[in-house]
N, C-alpha and C positions, 0 to 999 in steps of 0.2 A: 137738588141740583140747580147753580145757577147758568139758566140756560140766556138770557135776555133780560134787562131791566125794567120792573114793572111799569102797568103804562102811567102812572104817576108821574113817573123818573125819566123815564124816555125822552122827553123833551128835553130834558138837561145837561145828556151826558157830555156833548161837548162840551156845554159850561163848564162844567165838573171837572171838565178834564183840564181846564186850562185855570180854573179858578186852583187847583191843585199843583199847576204847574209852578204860579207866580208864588203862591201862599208857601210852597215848600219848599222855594230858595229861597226868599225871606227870612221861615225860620231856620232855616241851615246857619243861614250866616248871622243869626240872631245867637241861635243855641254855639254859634264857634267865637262868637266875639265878634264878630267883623264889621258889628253895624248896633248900635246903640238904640234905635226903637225901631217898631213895627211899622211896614206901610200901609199908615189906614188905605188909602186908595184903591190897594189891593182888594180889601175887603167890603170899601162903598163897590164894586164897578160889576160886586157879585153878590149883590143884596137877596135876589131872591134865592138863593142859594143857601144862606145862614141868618135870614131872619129870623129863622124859628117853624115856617110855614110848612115846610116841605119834611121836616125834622116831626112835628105833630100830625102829617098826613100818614106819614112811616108807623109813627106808635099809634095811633088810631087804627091802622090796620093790623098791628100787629107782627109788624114789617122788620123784626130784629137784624137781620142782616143789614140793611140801608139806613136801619135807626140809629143804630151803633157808627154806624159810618159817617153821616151826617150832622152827630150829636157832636165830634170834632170839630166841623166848621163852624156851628151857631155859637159855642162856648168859647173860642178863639176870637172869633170877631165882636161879642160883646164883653169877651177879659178886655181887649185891648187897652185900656189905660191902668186898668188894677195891674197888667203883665209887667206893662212899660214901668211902673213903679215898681217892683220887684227886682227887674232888673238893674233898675238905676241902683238901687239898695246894694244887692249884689255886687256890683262892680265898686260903686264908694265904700262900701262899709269894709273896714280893712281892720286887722290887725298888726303888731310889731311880731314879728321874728325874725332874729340872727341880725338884726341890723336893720331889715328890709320889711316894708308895710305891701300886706298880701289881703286877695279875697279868699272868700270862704274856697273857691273850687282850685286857687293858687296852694292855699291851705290844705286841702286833701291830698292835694298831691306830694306835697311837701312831707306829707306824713306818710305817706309808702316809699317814699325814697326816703326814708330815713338814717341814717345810719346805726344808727345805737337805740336804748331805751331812753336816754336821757333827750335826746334830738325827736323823738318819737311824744314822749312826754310835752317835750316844747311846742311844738304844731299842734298835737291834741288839745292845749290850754287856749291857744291863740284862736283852733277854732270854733270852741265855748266861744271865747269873747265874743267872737264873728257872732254865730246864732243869737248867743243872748240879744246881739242890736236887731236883728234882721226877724227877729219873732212879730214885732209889733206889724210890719208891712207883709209877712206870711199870713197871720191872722184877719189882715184887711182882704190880702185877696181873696180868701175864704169866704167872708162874709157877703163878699160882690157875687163870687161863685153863687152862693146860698141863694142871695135876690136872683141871680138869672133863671136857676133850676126852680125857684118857687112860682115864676111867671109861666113853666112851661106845665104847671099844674102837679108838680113832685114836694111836699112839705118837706118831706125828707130827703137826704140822697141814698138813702136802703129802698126809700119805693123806687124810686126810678131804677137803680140797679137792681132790684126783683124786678122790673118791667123789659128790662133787657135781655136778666142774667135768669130766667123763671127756675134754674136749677141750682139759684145758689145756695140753699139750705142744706142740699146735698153735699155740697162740694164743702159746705162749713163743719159739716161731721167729719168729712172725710180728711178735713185738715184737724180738727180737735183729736179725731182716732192716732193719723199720724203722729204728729207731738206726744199724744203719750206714750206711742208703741217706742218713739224713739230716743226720749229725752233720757234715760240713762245711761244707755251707752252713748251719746253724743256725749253728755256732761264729762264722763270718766273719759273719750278721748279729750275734749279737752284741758279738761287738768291735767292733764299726762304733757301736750305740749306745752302749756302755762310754764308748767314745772319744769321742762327740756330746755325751754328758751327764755326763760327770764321774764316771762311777762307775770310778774308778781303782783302789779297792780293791773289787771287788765281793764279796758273799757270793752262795751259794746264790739264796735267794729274792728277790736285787736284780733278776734276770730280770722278776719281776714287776712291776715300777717304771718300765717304758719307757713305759707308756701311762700310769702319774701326771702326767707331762711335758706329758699336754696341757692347756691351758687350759678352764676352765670361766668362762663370765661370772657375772657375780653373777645373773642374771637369768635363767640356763637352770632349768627344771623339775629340781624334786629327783626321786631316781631312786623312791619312792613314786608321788607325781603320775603321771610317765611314763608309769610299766607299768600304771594302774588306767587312766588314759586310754586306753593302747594296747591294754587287754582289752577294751574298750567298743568301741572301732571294729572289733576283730574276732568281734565281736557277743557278747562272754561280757561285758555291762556288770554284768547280775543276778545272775550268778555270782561276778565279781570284788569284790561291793558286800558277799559275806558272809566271804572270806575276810582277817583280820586280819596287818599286816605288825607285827609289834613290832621296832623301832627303837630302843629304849633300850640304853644302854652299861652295864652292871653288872657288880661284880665275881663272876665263876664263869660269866657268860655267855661261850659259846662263840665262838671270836673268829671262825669260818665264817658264811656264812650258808644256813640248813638250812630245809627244807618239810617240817612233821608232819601226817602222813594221819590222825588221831584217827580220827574217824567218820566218812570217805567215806560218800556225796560231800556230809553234811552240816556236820562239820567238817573244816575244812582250814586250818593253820596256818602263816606267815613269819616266821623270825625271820631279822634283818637290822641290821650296824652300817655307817652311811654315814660314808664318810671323805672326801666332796668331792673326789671324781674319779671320770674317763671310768668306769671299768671295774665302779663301783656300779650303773652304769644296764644293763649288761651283765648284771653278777650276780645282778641280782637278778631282771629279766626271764628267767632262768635257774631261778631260785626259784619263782617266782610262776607261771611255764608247768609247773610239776612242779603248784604248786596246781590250776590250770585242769584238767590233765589225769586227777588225783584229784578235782575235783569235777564233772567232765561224765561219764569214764570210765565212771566202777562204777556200778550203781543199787542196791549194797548192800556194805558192806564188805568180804564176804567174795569178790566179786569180782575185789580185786586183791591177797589174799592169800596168792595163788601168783605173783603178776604177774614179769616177768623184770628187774631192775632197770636193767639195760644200756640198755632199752627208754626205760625212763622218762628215763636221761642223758642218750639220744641226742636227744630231746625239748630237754630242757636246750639241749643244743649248738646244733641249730638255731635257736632262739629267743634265744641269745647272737649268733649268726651273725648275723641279720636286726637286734641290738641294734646290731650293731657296723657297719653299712652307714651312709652318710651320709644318705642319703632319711630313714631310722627316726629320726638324732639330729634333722635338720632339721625335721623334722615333728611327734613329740613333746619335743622334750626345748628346743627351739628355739636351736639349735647346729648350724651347717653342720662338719659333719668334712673339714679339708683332704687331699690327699694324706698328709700326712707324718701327722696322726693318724691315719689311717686303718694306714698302715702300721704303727706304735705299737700299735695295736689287732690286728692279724692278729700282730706278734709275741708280745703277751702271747698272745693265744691259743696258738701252738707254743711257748711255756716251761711253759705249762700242761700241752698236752700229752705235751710231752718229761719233766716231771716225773713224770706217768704211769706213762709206758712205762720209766723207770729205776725206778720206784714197784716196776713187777712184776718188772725182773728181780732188785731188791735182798729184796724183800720175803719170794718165793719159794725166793731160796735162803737165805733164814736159816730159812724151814719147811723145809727139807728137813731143816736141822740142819748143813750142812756147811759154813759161814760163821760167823763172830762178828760180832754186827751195829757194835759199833764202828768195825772196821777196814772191812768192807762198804762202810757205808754210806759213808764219803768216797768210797772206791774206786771204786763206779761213779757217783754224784753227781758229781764231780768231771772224770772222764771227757766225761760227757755235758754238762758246764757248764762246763767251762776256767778253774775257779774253785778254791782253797784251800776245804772242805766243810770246818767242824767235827763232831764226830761226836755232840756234843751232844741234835741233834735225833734221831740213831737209833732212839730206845725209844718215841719220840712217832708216828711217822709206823706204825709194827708195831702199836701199843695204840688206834688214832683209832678205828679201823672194825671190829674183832675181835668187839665184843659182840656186833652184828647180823649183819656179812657175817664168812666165813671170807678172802675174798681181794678186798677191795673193788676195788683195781686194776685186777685184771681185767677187772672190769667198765664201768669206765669208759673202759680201752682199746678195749675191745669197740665202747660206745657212740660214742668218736671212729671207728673204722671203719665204722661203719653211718649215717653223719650226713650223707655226700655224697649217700648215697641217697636218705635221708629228705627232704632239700631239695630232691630232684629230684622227687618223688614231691608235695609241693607246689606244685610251679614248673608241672607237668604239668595240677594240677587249678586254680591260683585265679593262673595268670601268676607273671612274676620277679617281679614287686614287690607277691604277695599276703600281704606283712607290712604295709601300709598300709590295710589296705580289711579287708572283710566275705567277699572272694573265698572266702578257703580254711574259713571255720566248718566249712562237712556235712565237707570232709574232717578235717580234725583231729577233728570228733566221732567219727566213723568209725575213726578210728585208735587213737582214744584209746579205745574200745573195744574194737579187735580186741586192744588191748593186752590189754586181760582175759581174755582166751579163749588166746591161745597162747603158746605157749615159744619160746625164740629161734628152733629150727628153722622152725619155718613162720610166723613174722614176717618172717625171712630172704626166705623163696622166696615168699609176697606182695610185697617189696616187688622181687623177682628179683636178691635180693644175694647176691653167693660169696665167704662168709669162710670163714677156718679153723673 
């Protein structure tokens, strides 16, 4: 239980809390496009906070909760010029389609609003071309990574994520068990949609494109509307009215869509690009429950800045879960989900997850060091997708989540294992269908606090769950 910050840290937490403040508008508007590099100043005016000092007093003790937390600010404040070169990349490195020269994250989007196979085809080439340039400057930032992680006494990045994660060999079985229990019937759903929809050539992340297939009327709520309406009926109307969704497309803006905890639980930020399909209304109710849950959660920043991240996706997941039901589309979005969408929708979600679970075992053993991640990455991508993998995307999926988490996968593996529970654990308190009503508030307040207080172990055994 976190009851008080050890006496290490104690001295800090105002810093913490403000150096958290400035650093996480910063990258809001860095990860949205709206500002072209990083304010070193930010990070001189909070030196003892991310030199590394406070960060090797944590792993010295064995202090995984504040290590983990920590370990964010010392690798952000010495990426800064490998970032800022990245980004610059990002934003210049463009490709032609349709007329128009796009970036890579202009480029993703472009390819889920596609119309056709052939317009889909077009974007997917343009964003090769993209990677192919932007490998070189993903590769550089790695290697900066590498120096700063080796000065904090890690050769590798598998030691230091066994110094954080002591249970990841567990959780590596328990992702190898999965993939085999499930790769056959995955594969045969897939080919069955391949075959339904015309994707004859499919790539990698065409998986994701089974649920664009459903229909939207012109007349269904945009996925904004939706989730601000559906936080109102689940009585966070006053909470949902201060958190901001930015929806603009810009080039250098991140082509995910991502929640910034600025100033819990007074700021809380969305960025979000709508492509007019089912799976926005998903994603973003995915987003937006990360917001609700940073701004009921903490009643001070420093609150959730040990919080366990796994925690907060399993969050996510349920609240995609309940996006993805036909009562939720019928009721806010004003879209009855037939069978067949429906099923469209539970596969993107297991291509999701299966991306995942090859995420951690590709990702992991190129930490160890004993893989080249070119050859890797088709190797088991391919594997698990029955698909021709370019190796293209290799350097991008290792560099996405590095600055802040050392093994972001994990964590979100983690959080799909713990997500049956979580939905039980609401179904218990506010009924099955407490995604339409007021039922489940005291519980989700409730939880979305205990979140602040403990580590995966005893979130676990509250909620009576037995993972690795």
């Amino acid at each position: 239980m976190r009851t008080a910050a050890p006496p290490y840290l104690a001295p800090h937490v105002d810093r913490l809390e403000a150096y958290q403040k400035e650093s996480g508008l910063d990258g809001f508007l860095l990860g949205t496009g709206q500002k072209l590099v990083a304010d070193r100043g930010i990070h001189a005016r909070y030196r003892e906070l991310n030199d590394g000092a406070l960060l090797s007093r944590a792993l010295e003790r064995e202090d995984r909760v504040y290590a983990r937390a920590l370990l964010g600010a010392h690798f952000s404040a010495a990426l800064l010029e490998a970032s800022d070169r990245l980004r610059a990349a990002q934003r210049e490195i463009t490709a032609e389609l349709d007329g128009g020269r796009l970036t890579h994250g202009q480029l993703l989007a472009a390819w889920r609003r596609a119309p056709d196979a052939a317009a889909r085809e077009r974007a997917a080439t343009a964003t090769d071309a993209v990677l192919h340039r932007l490998t070189g400057e993903q590769q550089r930032w790695l290697e900066e990574y590498a120096r700063v992680r080796r000065a904090l006494g890690f050769e590798t990045q598998a030691a230091l994520i066994r110094a954080l994660h002591p249970d990841v060999d567990a959780w590596l079985a328990h992702v190898r068990q999965w993939l085999d229990e499930t790769r056959d019937e995955f594969v045969r759903r897939w080919r069955r949609w391949r075959e339904r929809d015309g994707l004859s050539h499919a790539r990698l992340l065409d998986s994701r494109l089974v649920a664009n297939f459903i229909p939207l009327p012109h007349d269904a709520k945009s996925a904004p509307e939706a989730i601000r309406t559906t936080a109102t009926t689940w009585g966070f109307g006053a909470v949902a009215e201060r958190i901001p969704i930015d929806t603009d497309v810009r080039p250098g803006k991140a082509p995910t869509a991502f929640c910034s905890r600025i100033d819990p639980p007074r700021d809380v930020r969305v960025s979000f690009q709508e492509s007019g399909v089912v799976t926005d209304h998903v994603t973003l109710l995915h987003e937006f429950g990360h917001a609700l849950h940073f701004s009921v959660g903490p009643e001070r920043p420093f609150d959730i800045f040990g919080d366990y991240p796994a925690i907060t996706e399993a969050f996510g997941m349920v609240f995609e879960r309940a996006a993805a039901t036909s009562e939720w589309f019928e009721r806010f979005v004003g879209v009855r989900l037939d069978e067949d969408s429906r099923e469209r929708v539970a596969f993107d979600d297991a291509a999701v997850q299966r991306l995942i679970a090859a995420s951690v075992l590709y990702e992991f053993a190129v930490h160890e060091e004993r893989v080249e991640p070119t050859r890797e990455y088709p190797a088991v991508f391919s594997r698990e997708f029955d698909v021709t993998v370019s190796p293209l995307d290799a350097y991008t999926r290792l560099q996405s989540y590095l600055a802040s988490r050392p093994f972001y996968p994990l964590l979100y593996h983690q959080a799909f294992a713990m997500t049956d529970g979580m939905w039980r654990d609401l179904v218990e308190a506010a009924g099955a269908q407490w995604f339409l009503g007021d039922a489940a508030r005291e519980r989700l307040t409730e939880r979305f606090r205990l979140s602040c207080e403990v580590d995966l172990p005893e979130w676990l055994a509250t909620l009576g769950l037995r993972l690795p």
